[in-house]
C-alpha positions in Angstrom: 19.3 46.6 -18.4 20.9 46.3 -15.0 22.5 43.0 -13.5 19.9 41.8 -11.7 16.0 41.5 -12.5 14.2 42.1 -9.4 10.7 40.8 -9.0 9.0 44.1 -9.3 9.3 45.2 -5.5 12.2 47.3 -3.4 11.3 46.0 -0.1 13.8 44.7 2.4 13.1 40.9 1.8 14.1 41.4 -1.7 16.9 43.5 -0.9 18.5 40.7 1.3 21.3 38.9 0.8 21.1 35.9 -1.3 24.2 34.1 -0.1 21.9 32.1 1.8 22.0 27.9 1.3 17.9 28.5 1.0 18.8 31.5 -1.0 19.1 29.6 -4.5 17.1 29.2 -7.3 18.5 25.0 -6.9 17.0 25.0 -3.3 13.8 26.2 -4.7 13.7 23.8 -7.0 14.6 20.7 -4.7 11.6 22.1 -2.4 9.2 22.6 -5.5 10.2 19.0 -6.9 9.3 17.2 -3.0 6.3 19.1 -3.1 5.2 17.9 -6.8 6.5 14.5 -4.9 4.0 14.5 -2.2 1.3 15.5 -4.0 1.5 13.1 -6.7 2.2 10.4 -4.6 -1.0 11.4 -2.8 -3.5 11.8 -5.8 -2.1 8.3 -7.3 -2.6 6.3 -3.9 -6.4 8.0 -3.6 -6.8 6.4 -7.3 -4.9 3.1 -5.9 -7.5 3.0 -3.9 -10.9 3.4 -6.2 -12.0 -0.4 -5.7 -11.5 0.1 -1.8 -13.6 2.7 -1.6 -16.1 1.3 -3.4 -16.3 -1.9 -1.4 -16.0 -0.2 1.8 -18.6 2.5 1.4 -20.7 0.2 -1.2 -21.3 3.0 -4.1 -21.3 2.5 -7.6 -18.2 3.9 -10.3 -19.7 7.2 -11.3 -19.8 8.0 -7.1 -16.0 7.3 -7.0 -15.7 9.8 -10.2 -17.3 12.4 -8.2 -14.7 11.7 -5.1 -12.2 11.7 -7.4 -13.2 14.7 -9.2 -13.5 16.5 -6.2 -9.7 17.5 -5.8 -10.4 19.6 -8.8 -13.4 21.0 -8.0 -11.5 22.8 -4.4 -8.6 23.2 -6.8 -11.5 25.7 -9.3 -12.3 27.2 -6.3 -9.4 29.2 -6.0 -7.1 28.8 -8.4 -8.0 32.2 -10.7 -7.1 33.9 -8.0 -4.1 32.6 -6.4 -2.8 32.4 -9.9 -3.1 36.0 -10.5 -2.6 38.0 -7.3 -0.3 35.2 -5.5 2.4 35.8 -8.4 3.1 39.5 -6.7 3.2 38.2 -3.3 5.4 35.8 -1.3 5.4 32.6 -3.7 7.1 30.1 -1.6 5.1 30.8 1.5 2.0 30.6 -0.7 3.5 27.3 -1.9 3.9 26.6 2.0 0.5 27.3 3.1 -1.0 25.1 0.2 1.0 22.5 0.9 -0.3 22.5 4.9 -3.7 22.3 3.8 -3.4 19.3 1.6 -1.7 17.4 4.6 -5.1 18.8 6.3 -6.9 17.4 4.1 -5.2 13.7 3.5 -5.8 13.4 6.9 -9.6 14.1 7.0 -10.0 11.1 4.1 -8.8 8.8 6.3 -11.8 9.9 9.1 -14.0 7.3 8.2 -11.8 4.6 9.1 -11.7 5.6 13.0 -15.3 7.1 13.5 -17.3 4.1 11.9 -18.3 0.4 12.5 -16.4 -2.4 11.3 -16.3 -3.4 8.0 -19.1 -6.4 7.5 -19.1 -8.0 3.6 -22.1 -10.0 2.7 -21.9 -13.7 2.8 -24.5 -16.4 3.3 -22.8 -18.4 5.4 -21.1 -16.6 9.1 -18.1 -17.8 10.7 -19.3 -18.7 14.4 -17.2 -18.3 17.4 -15.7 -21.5 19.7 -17.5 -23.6 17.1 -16.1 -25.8 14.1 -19.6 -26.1 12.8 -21.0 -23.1 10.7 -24.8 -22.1 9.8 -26.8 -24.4 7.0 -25.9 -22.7 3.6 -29.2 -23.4 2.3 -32.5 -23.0 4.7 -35.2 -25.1 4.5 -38.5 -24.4 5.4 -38.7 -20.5 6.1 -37.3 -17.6 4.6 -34.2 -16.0 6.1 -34.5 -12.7 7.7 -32.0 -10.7 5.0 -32.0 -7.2 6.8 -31.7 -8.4 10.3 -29.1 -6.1 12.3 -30.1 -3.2 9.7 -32.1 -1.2 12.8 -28.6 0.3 13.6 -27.7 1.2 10.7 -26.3 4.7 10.5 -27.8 7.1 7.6 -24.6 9.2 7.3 -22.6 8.3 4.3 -19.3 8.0 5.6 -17.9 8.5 1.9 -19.1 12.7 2.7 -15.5 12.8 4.9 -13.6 11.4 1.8 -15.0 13.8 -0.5 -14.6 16.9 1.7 -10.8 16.0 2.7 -10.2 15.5 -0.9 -11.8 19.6 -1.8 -9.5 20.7 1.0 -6.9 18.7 -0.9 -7.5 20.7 -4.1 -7.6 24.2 -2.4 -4.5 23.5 -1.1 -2.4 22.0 -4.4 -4.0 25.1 -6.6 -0.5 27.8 -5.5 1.9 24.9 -6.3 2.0 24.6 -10.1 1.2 28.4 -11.4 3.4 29.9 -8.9 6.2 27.3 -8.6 6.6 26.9 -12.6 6.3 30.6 -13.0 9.2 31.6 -10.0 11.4 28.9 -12.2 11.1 30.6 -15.6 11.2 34.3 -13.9 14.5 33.4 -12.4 16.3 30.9 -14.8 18.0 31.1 -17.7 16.7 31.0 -21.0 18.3 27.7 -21.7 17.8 26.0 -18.9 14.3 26.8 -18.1 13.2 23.7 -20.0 15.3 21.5 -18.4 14.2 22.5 -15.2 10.7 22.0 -15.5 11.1 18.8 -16.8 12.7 17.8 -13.7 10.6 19.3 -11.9 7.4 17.1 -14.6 9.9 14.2 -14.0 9.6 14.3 -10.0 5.7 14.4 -10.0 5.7 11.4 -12.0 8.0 9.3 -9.7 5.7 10.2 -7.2 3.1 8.0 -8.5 5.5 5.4 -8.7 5.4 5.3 -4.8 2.0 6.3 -4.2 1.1 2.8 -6.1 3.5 0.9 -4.2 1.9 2.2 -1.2 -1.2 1.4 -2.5 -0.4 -2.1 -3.4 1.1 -2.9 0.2 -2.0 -1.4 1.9 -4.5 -3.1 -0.6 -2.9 -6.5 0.7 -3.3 -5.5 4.8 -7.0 -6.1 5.9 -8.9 -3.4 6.6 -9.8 -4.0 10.3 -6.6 -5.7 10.9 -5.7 -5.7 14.5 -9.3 -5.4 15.4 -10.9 -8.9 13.9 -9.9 -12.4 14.0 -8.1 -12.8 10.7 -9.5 -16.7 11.5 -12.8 -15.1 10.6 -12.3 -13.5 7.2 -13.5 -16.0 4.6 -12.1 -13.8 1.7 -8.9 -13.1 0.5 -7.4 -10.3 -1.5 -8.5 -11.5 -4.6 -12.1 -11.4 -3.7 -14.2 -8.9 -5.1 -15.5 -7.9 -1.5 -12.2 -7.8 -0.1 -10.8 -4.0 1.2 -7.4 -3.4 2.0 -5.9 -1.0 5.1 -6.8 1.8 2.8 -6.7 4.8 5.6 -3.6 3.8 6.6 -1.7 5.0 3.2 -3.3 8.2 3.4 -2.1 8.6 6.7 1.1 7.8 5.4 0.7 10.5 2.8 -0.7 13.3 5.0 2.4 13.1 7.1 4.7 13.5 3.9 2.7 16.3 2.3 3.1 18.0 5.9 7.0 17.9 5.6 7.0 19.5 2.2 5.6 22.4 3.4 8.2 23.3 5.7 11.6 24.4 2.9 9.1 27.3 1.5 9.0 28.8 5.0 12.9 29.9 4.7 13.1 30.8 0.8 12.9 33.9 -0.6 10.2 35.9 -2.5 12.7 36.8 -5.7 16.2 35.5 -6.6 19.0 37.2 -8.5 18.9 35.8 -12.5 22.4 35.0 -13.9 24.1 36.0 -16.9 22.6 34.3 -20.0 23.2 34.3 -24.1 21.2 36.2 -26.2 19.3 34.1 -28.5 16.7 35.1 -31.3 13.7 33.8 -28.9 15.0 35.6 -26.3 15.4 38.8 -28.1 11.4 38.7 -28.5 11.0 38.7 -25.5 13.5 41.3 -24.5 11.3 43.9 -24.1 10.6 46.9 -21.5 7.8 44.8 -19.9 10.8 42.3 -19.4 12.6 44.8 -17.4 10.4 44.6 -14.1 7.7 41.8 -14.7 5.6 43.2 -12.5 5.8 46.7 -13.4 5.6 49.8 -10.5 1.3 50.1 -11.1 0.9 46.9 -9.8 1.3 48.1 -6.4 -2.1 49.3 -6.8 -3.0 45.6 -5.7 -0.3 45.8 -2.2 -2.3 49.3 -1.7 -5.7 47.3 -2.3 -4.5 44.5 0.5 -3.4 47.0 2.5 -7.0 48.6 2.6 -5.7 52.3 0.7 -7.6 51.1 -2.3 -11.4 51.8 -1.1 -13.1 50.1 -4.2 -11.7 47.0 -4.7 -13.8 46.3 -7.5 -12.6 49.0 -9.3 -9.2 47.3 -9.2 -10.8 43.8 -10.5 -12.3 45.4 -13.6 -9.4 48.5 -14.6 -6.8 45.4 -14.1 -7.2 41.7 -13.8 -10.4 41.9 -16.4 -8.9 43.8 -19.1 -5.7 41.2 -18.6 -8.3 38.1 -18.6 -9.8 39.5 -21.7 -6.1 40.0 -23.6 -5.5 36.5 -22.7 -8.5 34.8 -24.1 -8.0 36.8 -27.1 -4.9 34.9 -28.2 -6.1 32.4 -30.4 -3.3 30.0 -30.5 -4.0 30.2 -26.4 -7.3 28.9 -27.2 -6.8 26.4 -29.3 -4.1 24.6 -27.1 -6.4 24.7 -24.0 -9.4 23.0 -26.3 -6.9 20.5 -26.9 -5.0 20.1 -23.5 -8.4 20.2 -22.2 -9.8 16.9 -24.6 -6.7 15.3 -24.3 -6.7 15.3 -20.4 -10.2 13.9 -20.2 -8.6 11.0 -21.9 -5.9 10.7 -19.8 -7.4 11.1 -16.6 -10.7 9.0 -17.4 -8.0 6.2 -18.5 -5.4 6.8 -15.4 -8.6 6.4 -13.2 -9.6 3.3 -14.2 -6.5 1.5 -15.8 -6.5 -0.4 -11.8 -9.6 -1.6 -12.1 -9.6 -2.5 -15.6 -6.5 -4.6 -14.7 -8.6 -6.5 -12.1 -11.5 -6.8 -14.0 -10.5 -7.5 -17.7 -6.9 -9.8 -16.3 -8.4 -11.3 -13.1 -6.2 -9.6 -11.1 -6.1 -8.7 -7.4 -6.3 -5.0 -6.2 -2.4 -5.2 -4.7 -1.2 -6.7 -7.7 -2.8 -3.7 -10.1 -1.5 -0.9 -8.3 2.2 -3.1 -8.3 2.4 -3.2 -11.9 1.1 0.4 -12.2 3.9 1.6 -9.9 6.9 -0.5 -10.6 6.2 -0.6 -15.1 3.7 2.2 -16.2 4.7 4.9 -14.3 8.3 5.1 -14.3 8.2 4.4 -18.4 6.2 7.9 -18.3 8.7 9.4 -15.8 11.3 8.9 -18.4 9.4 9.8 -21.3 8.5 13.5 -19.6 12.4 13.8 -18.4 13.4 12.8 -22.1 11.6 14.8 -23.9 12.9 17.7 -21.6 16.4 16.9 -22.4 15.2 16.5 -26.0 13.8 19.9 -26.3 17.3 21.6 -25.0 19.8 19.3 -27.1 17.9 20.0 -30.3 17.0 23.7 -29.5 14.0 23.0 -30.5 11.4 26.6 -31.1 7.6 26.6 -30.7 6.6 25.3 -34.2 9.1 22.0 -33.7 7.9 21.3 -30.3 4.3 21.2 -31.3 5.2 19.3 -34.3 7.4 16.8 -31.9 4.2 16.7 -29.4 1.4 16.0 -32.0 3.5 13.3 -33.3 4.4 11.2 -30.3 0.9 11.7 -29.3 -0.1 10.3 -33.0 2.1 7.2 -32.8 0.9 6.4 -29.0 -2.7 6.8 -30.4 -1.9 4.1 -33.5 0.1 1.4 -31.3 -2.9 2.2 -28.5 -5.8 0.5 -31.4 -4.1 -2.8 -30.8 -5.5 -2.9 -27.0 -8.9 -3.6 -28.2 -7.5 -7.4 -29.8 -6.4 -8.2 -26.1 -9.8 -9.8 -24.6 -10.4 -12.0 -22.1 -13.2 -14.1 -21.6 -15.5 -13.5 -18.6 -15.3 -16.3 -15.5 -17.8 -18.6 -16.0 -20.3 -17.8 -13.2 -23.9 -20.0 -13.0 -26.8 -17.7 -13.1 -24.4 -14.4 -14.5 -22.5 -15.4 -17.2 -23.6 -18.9 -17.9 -26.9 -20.7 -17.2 -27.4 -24.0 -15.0 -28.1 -26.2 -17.6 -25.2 -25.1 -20.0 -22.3 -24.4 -18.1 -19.5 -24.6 -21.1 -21.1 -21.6 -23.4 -20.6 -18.0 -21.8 -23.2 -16.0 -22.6 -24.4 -12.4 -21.4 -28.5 -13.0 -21.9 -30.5 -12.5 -18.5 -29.9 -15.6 -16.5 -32.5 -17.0 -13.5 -29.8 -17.6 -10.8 -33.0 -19.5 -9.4 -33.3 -23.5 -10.7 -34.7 -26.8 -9.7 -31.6 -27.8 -8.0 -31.6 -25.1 -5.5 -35.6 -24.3 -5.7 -36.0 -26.4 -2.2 -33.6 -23.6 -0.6 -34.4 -20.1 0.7 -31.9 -18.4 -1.5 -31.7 -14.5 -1.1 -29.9 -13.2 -5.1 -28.6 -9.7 -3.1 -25.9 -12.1 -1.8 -22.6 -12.2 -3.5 -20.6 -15.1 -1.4 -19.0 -17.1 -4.4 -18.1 -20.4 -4.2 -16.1 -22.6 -6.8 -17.8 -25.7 -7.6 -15.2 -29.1 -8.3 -16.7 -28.8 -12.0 -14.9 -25.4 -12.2 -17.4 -23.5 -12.3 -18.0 -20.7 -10.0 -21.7 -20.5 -7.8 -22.8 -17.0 -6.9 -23.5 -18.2 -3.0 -23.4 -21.7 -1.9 -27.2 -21.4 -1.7 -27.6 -20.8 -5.0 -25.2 -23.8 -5.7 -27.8 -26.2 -3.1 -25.2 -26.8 -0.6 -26.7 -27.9 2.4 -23.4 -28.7 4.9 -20.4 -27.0 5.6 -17.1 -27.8 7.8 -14.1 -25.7 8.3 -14.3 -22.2 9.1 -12.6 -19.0 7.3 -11.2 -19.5 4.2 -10.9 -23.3 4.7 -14.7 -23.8 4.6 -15.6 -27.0 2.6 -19.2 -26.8 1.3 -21.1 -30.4 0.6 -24.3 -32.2 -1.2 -24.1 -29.3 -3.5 -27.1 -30.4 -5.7 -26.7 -28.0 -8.9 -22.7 -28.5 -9.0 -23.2 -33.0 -9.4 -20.2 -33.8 -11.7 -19.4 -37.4 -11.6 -20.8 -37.3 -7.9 -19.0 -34.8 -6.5 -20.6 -32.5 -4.9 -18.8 -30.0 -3.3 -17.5 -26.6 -3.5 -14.6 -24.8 -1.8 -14.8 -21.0 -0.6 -13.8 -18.4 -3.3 -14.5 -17.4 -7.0 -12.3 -20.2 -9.5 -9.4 -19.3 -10.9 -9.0 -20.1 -14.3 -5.5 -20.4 -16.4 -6.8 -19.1 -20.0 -5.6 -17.1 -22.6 -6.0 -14.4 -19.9 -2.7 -15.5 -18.1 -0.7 -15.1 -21.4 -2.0 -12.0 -22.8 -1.7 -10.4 -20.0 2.3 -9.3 -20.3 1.6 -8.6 -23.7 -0.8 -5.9 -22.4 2.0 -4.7 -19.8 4.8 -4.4 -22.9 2.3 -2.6 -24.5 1.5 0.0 -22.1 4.7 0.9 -21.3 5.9 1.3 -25.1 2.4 3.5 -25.4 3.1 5.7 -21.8 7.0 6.5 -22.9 6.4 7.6 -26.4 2.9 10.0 -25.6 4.6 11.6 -22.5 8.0 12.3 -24.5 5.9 15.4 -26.3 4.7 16.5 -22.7 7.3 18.7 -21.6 7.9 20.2 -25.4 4.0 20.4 -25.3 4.0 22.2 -21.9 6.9 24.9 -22.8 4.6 26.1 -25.9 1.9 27.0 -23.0 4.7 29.5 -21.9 6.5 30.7 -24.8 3.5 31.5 -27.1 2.7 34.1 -24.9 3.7 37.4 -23.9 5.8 37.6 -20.4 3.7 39.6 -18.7 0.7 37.4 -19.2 2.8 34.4 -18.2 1.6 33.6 -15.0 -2.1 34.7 -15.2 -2.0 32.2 -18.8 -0.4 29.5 -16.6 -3.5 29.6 -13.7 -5.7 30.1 -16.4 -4.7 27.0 -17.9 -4.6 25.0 -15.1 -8.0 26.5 -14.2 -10.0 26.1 -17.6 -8.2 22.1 -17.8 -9.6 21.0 -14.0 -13.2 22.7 -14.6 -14.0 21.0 -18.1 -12.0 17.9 -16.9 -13.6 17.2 -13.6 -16.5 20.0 -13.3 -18.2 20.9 -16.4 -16.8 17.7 -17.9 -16.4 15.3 -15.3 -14.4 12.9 -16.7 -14.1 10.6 -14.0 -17.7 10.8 -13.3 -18.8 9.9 -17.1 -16.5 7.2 -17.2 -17.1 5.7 -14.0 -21.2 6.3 -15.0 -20.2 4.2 -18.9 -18.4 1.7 -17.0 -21.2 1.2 -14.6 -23.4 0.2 -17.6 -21.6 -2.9 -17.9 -21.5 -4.1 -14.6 -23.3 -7.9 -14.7 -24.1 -8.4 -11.1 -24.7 -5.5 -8.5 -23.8 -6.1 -4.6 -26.7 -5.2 -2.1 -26.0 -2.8 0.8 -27.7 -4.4 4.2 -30.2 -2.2 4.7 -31.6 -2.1 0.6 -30.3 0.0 -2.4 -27.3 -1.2 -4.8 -23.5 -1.3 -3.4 -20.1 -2.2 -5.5 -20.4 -3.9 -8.7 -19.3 -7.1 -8.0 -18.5 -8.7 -11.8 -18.4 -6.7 -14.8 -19.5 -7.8 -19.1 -15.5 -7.8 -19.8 -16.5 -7.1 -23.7 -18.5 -4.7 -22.8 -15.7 -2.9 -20.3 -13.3 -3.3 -23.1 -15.2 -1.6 -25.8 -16.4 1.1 -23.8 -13.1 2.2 -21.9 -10.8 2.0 -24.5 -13.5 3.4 -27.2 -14.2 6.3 -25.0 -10.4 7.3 -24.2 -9.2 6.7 -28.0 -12.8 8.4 -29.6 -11.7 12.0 -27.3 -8.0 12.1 -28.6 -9.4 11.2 -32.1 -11.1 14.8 -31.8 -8.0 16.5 -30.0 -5.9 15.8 -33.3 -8.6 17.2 -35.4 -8.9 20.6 -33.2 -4.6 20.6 -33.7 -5.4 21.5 -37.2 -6.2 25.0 -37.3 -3.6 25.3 -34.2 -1.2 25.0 -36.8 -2.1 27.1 -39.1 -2.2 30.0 -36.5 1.1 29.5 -35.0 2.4 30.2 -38.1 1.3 32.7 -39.1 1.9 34.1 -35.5 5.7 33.6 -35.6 5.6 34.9 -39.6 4.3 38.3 -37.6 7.0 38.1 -34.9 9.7 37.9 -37.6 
């Protein structure tokens, strides 16, 4: 062997010196880390922002799911490919070129915001200019004209952009992880290979961390701020109609995702590969294929780009085929993408939602959710990946003890995970949803009439959602469905009066907003927090000892193709042939209670949700597809030994 390990090719880039401050395989690895960085922070502020979408575009869960699931549906696009034929090209300007079109993209989300209307949420009751009177709550005498203004409405679902920007989003992420990870282990040594990866896994969770900062300070800014009255606005953040500054984050985002493109531009395609110890995994993979990882036929593919190759479908199936079907022949390959694949439809179904189950299940605002997500949940899973890392390469641990080390932290985060279904929160008592008129104290999910004698003498439309909190604590789904028939104030300090189906002890009147109860809710809620963080540390502790099997259980010269494979087979089944966000946003839409109404006809957001019913099916669905993960690891462990009995 000589002293360096070239990346199969002579030409004069890889001949060049590598003195260079870009030149080293630590600059590489700052660049790759702010690119995982900006990435991550940009996929957890577009899930920071799942209930603002919703609002603003009025769609239902499973819509957002196919948003969401988008990114991964540009990312299948491409990803065989760039996988495979990107690994004996430039990397880092591959890496570069991605990372441009996700800024692209980020900024073509945030469209929307400046080619459309303002937003307009539905109330009953309008704030009216240069007057301290508003419009009667409750009309008497002639029906109301519901769909008034609709004429203008615009047909184009503005939601399209959003789901576009976020393809372009996907085609552009697909070089960063195949070709990054595999440039780190080509040039690396043995024994720190691990280690770097996990800080590299480490870095694209601390991204999140600020992406759900970001998302928390944008869900608190109004949407149209600087363009309405805030006077005007008769909801606050807390409201379930209420939609944050959320184009303003992904502006943000685009901007940061631009800059990470720009350190890949100056590094080089290969890197010289130090010195390292010769250990008894290394020695099996010391062998002539090791010598040039790309060997001299594969310039074939240069002569194929260059146009000397006339049939390039010749090259497809004497090449990249016969490789493809070598891979999928590996049966230990198999079984650990059937699990990965399972166990990241658990993850990202649950990672999706966990904001809005927050709000939902705790009664909390959207700002508040994506705090707690950033500032406690993500950072305990930051140090869970980096310490399982540093694990892996204090213990040396081999193949068979880092499965054993994954399946079991996985195991005991499943276990302590059962006790989330014992934290339940009652629903808010709402009159004509959740309780009836004429028995306000028992919650109960039976079909309610939200229309009664007390508010029969009214014109009441039941598409509005304009709550109002009665002085007997419970909360009215408009205030003329609670028989108000005066107002006074304007914006959030409306007072409504001679409420006729609120009438306790002769009070009659009701104050803008849903009620806010202090219940059990209030003190399980840290509970749930502790919780979550205990369960996010100890399941992503086996994620980088789970990841480095992915690499070592196969042969090096099938490295890179297994890695895009992987990452190719685990976004299709998770968000294309199994759209996990989709099926999970369609299960949790079965529980929704009351549905908002979109101006012109046809259901918008879900505006209050059967929290039993959310529970049971979130958590049941998450913890019933990692129940069938660990039975699939079974046979996965029977083969990998007797694999590694074959090796010795």
């Amino acid at each position: 062997q000589g002293r360096t390990q070239w990346n199969g090719r002579s030409d004069a880039t890889s001949r060049s010196p590598r003195s260079g401050p870009c030149a080293g395989l630590k600059m590489f690895l700052v660049a790759l880390s702010f690119a995982y960085f900006a990435k991550a922070l940009c996929g957890s502020y577009m899930k920071s922002t799942i209930t603002q979408l919703e609002r603003r575009f009025d769609i239902p869960s499973y819509l957002i799911g196919v948003i969401d699931g988008s990114f991964e549906i540009g990312n299948l696009l491409v990803i065989a490919f760039v996988s495979y034929f990107g690994a004996k090209l430039h990397r880092p300007k591959i890496i570069a070129v991605g990372c441009v079109l996700m800024s692209i993209g980020t900024f073509i989300i945030a469209l929307p915001h400046f080619i459309t209307g303002r937003y307009e949420f539905e109330t009953s009751v309008r704030w009216v200019e240069n007057s301290t009177q508003n419009l009667a709550p409750c009309p008497v005498g002639s029906p109301a004209d519901f769909t008034k203004g609709c004429e203008g409405e615009s047909n184009l679902s503005m939601w399209i952009y959003v789901l576009l920007g976020n393809v372009l989003r996907g085609i552009g992420e697909t070089p960063v992880q195949p070709l990054g990870i595999s440039y780190i282990d080509d040039f690396a040594t043995e024994e720190n290979a691990a280690l770097y990866v996990g800080c590299v896994q480490t870095i694209s969770v601390v991204g999140p961390v600020f992406g759900y900062l970001l998302g928390s300070l944008c869900a608190k800014i109004y949407v149209d701020v600087g363009f309405v009255s805030m006077d005007s606005i008769t909801i606050t953040p807390a409201d379930a109609r209420w939609v944050g500054a959320w184009w303003l984050g992904y502006l943000i985002a685009g901007v940061i995702t631009l800059l990470s493109a720009i350190p890949f531009w100056f590094l080089p395609r290969s890197l010289l590969k130090g010195p390292e110890k010769s250990t008894p995994e290394q020695k099996r993979k010391e062998t002539p294929l090791l010598k040039h990882k790309y060997p001299a036929e594969d310039s074939s593919f240069l002569e194929m780009a260059q146009g000397s190759v006339p049939n390039q479908a010749l090259y497809l199936s004497s090449e990249f085929f016969p490789t493809l079907r070598t891979l999928l022949s590996h049966r230990v390959y198999l079984i650990y993408l059937c699990v990965t694949i399972i166990q990241l439809n658990s993850l990202i179904g649950m990672v999706t939602y966990k904001p809005k189950y927050i709000e939902q299940h705790f009664r909390q605002s959207a700002s508040k959710a994506n705090f707690l997500m950033g500032v406690i949940n993500i950072p305990a899973v930051a140090l869970g990946i980096f310490s399982g890392g540093l694990l892996m390469k204090k213990m040396k641990l081999n193949i068979m003890e880092a499965a054993k080390f994954a399946f079991g932290t996985s195991l005991i985060g499943y276990l302590l995970s059962l006790i989330f279904f014992a934290m339940s929160c009652e629903n808010a008592k709402v009159a004509g949803v959740t309780v009836s008129y004429n028995s306000v104290d028992t919650i109960s999910y039976d079909r309610h009439s939200e229309f009664t004698g007390c508010n029969s003498d009214c014109f009441c439309s039941a598409n509005d959602w304009d709550p109002i909190c009665g002085e007997n604590g419970i909360t009215y789904v408009s205030p003329c469905l609670a028989g108000c028939t005066s107002s006074a104030g304007s914006g959030k300090n409306t007072v409504f009066s001679n409420c006729s189906c609120i009438g306790v002890a002769g009070n009659f009147t009701a104050s803008t907003g849903q009620c806010h109860h202090t219940d059990d809710c209030d003190s399980m809620f840290p509970y749930f927090l502790a919780l979550s963080v205990i369960t996010s540390f100890i399941i992503s502790l086996g994620g980088t000892p789970g990841y480095m099997i992915l690499i070592r259980c196969i042969k090096p010269q099938l490295k890179s193709l297994a890695l895009g494979f992987h990452a190719l087979a685990t976004r299709t089944l998770d968000t294309a042939g199994i759209p996990a966000p989709i099926y999970f946003g369609a299960i949790i839409d079965t529980t929704c209670l009351k549905w908002g109404q979109k101006r012109c006809g046809g259901l918008g957001a879900c505006r209050i949700y059967n929290t039993t019913a959310y529970r049971v099916a979130y958590l049941g669905l998450t913890l019933s597809l990692r129940t069938v993960s660990f039975i699939i690891c079974i046979p996965g462990f029977v083969l990998l030994s007797r694999q590694l009995k074959k090796e010795e």
